[in-house]
C-alpha positions in Angstrom: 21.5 58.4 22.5 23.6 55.9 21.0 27.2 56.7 19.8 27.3 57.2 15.7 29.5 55.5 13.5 30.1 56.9 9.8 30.9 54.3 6.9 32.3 55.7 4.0 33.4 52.6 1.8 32.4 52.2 -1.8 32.2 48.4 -1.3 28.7 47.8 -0.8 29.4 43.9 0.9 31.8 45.4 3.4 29.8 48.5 4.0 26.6 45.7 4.9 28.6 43.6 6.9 30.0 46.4 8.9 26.5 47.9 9.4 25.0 44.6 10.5 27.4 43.9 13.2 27.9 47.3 14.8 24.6 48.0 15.1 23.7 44.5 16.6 26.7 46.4 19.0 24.3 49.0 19.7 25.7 51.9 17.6 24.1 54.2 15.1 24.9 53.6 11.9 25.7 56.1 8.7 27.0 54.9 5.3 28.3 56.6 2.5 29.3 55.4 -0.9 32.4 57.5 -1.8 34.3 60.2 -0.2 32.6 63.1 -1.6 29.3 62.0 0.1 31.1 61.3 2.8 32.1 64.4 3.4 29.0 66.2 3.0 27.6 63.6 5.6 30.4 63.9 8.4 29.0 67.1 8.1 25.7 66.8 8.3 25.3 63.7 10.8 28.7 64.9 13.2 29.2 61.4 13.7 31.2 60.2 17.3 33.7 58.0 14.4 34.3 58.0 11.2 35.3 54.2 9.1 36.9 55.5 6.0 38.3 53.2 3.4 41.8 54.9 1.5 40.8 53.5 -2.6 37.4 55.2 -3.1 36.1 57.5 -6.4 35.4 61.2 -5.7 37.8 61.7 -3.0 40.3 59.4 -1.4 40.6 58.1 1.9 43.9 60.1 2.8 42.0 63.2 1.3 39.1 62.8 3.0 41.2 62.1 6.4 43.1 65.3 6.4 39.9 67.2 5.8 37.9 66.0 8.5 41.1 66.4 10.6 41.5 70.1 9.6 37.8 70.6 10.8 37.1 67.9 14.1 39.0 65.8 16.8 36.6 63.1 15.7 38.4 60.1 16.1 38.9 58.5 12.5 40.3 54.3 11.8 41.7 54.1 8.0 40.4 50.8 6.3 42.9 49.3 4.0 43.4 46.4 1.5 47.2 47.6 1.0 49.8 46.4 4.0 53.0 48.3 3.0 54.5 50.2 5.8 54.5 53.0 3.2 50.5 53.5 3.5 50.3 52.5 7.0 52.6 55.8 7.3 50.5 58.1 5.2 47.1 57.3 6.8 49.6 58.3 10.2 50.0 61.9 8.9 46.8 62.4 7.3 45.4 62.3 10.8 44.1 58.8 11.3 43.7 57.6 15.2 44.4 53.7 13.5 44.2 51.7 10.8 42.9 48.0 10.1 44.1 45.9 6.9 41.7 44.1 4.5 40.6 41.7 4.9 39.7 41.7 8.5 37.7 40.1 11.3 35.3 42.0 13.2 36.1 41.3 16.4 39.3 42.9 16.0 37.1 46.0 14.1 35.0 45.9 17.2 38.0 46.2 19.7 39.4 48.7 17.8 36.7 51.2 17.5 35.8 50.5 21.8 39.7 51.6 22.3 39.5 54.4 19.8 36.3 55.8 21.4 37.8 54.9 24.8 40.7 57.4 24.4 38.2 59.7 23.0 36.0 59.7 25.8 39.3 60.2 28.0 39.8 63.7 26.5 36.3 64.7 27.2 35.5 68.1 29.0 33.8 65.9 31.4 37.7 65.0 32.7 40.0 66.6 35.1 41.8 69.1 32.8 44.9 67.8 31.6 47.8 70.5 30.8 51.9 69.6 30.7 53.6 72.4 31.5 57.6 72.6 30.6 60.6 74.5 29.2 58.8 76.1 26.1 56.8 73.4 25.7 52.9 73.1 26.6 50.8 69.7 26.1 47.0 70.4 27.1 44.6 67.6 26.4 41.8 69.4 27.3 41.8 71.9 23.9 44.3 69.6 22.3 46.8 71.9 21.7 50.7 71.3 21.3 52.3 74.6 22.4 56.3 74.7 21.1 58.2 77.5 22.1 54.8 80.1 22.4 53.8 78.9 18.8 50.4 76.3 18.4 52.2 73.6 16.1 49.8 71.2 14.6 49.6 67.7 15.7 47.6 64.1 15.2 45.3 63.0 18.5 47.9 59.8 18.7 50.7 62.0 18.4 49.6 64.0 21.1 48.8 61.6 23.6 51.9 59.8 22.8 53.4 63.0 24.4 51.4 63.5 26.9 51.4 59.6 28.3 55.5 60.0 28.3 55.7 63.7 29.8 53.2 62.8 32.5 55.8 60.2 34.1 59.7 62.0 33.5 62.5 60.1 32.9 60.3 56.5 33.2 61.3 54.2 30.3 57.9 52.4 28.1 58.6 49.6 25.7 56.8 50.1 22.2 54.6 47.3 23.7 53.6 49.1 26.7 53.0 52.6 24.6 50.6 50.4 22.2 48.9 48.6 25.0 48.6 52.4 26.9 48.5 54.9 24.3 45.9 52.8 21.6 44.3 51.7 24.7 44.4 47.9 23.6 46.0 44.6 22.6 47.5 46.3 19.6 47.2 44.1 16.4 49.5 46.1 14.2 53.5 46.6 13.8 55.2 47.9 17.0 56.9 50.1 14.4 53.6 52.5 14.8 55.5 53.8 17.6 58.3 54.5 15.9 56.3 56.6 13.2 55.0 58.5 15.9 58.1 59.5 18.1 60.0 60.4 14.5 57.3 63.0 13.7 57.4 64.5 17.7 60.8 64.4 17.3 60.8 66.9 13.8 58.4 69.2 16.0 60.4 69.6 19.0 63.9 69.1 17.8 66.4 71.9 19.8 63.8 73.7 21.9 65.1 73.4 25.0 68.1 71.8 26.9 65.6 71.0 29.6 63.7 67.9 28.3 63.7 65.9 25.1 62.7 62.8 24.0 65.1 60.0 24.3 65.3 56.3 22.7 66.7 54.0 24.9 68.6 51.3 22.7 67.1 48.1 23.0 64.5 48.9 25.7 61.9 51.9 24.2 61.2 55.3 24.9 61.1 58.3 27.4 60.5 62.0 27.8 63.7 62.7 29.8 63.8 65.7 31.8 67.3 67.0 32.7 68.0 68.8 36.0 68.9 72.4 35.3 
């Protein structure tokens, strides 16, 4: 069975194009022409990853996001003809795994939607179960669940395998270019600043739970999760 991609783009030329080429890829192929329909068809068809433009009528793209994200794991990539950091940010927190600019090439659609399913097929049951166990703080990839101090807190896939990457290796420093390359599983096209996003909303979540880890900036170099010997 081949893997299923939903459309939901009211622009009927980029809705084509995109059809044509991924199914020349191999991929199953749904469209839909606003974000109400595309709702009701996520739904239906349970699609392996969703295309979802932000300006559409019925329902908006952020909208739309934060809905399927409050139902699935299903990875999602936000298609965009706005660039300002400000957007970028908001398709972030409504759940998006990434997010591509109008107007694009499809090469770059293509390598983003093989990483995106690449890191999805990572978390499979199929895998080794992967579960982080430290001071009040649980990461487990397998149910993806973020356990803070006994409490499930709500988290994005990218934020929690941002964690999870960092507290697998203690106290080893990445670069937001490594973190990109390892976490979006790719030559990342975007701003390096995507890193940033992510570590500043981790950071909110798991500010003063414990003296025993935390995670650190390293000026001028990146990020770790440091782990401090009690």
């Amino acid at each position: 069975m081949s893997i299923s991609v939903l459309i939901v783009e009211d622009d009927k030329n980029i809705a084509e194009l995109l059809q044509m080429y991924l199914q020349k890829e191999g991929y199953g192929v749904f469209w839909a022409a606003d974000g109400g329909e595309g709702l009701v068809m996520f739904r239906q068809k349970n699609p392996d990853l969703v295309l979802l433009d932000v300006m559409m009528p019925v329902m908006d793209g952020w909208t739309l996001c934060k809905t399927i994200r409050a139902e699935s794991q299903t990875p999602v990539i936000m298609l965009t003809a706005k660039s300002e950091t400000n957007d970028k940010v908001t398709g972030l927190r409504s759940g998006a795994d990434d997010y591509i600019t109008k107007p694009f090439e499809m090469k770059e659609v293509l390598a983003r939607i093989e990483a995106v399913l690449r890191r999805s097929v990572g978390s499979s049951p199929e895998m080794s179960a992967r579960v982080l166990h430290f001071d009040k703080l649980t990461i487990d990839m397998d149910a993806f669940e973020l356990i803070v101090n006994g409490k499930k807190m709500e988290a994005p896939p990218k934020e929690m395998e941002l964690l999870f990457f960092l507290a697998s290796s203690p106290n080893r420093v990445y670069t937001r270019n490594q973190l990109l390359d390892e976490v979006w599983g790719f030559d990342y096209f975007g701003d390096s600043r995507t890193v940033d996003v992510h570590i500043k909303r981790l950071r909110e979540k798991l500010e003063d739970i414990s003296l025993q880890w935390n995670l650190k900036t390293v000026w001028g170099v990146g990020y770790k999760f440091e782990v401090i010997d009690q």
